[in-house]
Steps between C-alpha positions, in 0.01 A plus 500: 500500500584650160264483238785327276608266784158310519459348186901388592385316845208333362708363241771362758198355689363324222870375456522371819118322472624340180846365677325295838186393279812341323682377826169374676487254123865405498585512911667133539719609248574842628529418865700201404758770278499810733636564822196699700619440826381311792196704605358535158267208410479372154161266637264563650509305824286219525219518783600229770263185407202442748497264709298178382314275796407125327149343653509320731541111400122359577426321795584060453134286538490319792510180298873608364594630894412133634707369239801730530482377881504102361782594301712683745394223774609235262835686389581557875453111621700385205758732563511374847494144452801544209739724719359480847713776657337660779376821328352287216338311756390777700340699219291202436378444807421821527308573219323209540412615864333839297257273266416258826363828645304629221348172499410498848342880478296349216371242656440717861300734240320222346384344830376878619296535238310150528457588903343843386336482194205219465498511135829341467520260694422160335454312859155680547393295155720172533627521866854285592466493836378212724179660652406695203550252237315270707184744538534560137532144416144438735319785306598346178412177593131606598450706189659194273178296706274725431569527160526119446158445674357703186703410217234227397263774466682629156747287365565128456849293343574330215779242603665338186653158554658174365460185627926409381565790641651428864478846676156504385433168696677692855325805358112379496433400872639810632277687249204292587588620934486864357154474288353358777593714791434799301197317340650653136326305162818378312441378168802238446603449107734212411717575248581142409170414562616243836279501755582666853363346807514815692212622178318253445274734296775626281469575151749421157644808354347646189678781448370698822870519624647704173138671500624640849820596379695236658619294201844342518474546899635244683283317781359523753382808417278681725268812317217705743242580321278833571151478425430825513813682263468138293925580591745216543785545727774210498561381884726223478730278306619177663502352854362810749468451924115582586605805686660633208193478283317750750743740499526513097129500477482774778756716344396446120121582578539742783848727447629760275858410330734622747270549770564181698913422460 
């Protein structure tokens, strides 16, 4: 190229940087004014968006599954019952047919795992049937005697009484049986300070029933009395069968809470 013809090029190509520096500002307005034919773009095209995938929606508790299937089992009946066509009916029965089932495999899988698995099965502790609960009933029985036959050894009862008081009257002679057979010390406290012909021996209250927590009770009142823990442990409270005082005794001095119901 001619020495005088460069310094005339670089000038037309700093012309033509100035010009589309100047286009690429004003190009809405340019595009929109100029015809540049169909294979000349004004924009740049946009890149196609990427696709976008949501999370999936998290998983309903059982809790709100059992009730969506109350729901649509109550929706379905009541549809049925207010237009009773044939499909109504139908889709009813039908679902109601599903939730019978699941009811049945749970209680098939609940039944298994008693049959296989000794540690859940509540029969081996407090058995149901005939033979079993009898045997359990006998073993029971013997250590409720045995434990009886001792309970003199420790503890005694403080039986609080008033001679208006009619339950205490139907009260006192089936007390008296019990002491007897189980040759128990029971230290009888009249509260109105009657006598009791069943206690001949017994004494007017001075305050030993509110001293033993009891005030306000209502009678007859029945308290055993450890001698060893000095602890008082409420038995009964109105009109109780003889056999029913040995089994509260036995449980209150002999089982854990929870142990034996």
């Amino acid at each position: 190229m001619p020495m005088r013809a460069r310094p005339i090029a670089e000038a037309a190509l700093a012309v033509a940087f100035l010009l589309t520096s100047a286009m690429a500002q004003e190009d809405s307005l340019y595009c929109a004014e100029r015809q540049l034919g169909r294979y000349f773009y004004c924009d740049r095209p946009k890149e196609p968006e990427r696709a976008t995938y949501d999370a999936p929606a998290a998983r309903a508790s059982a809790t709100e599954e059992m009730a969506g299937v109350r729901e649509r089992l109550e929706e379905l009946r009541a549809e049925a019952v207010l237009r009773p066509t044939e499909a109504a009916v139908r889709d009813y029965i039908v679902y109601q047919r599903e939730q019978l089932d699941r009811a049945s495999t749970f209680s098939d899988v609940w039944r298994r795992l008693l049959w296989t698995d000794p540690n859940l099965d509540y029969n081996l502790l407090r058995p149901v049937s005939g033979i079993a609960k009898q045997a359990w009933l006998d073993g029971r029985k013997e250590d409720r005697r045995a434990t009886l036959a001792h309970l003199k050894d420790r503890y005694g009862l403080f039986y609080f009484y008033a001679a208006s008081c009619s339950a205490c009257t139907e009260f006192s002679p089936i007390l008296r049986a019990f002491a007897d057979t189980h040759s128990l010390t029971v230290k009888a406290v009249s509260v109105d300070g009657g006598p009791n012909p069943s206690f001949p021996d017994a004494v007017i209250d001075r305050g030993q029933m509110e001293r033993l927590g009891l005030g306000g009770s209502p009678t007859p009142a029945l308290v055993l009395f450890d001698t060893e823990t000095r602890a008082v442990t409420p038995v009964a409270f109105g009109i109780v069968s003889h056999a029913e005082l040995e089994d509260r005794i036995f449980v209150l001095t002999q089982k854990e809470t929870g142990e034996d119901y």
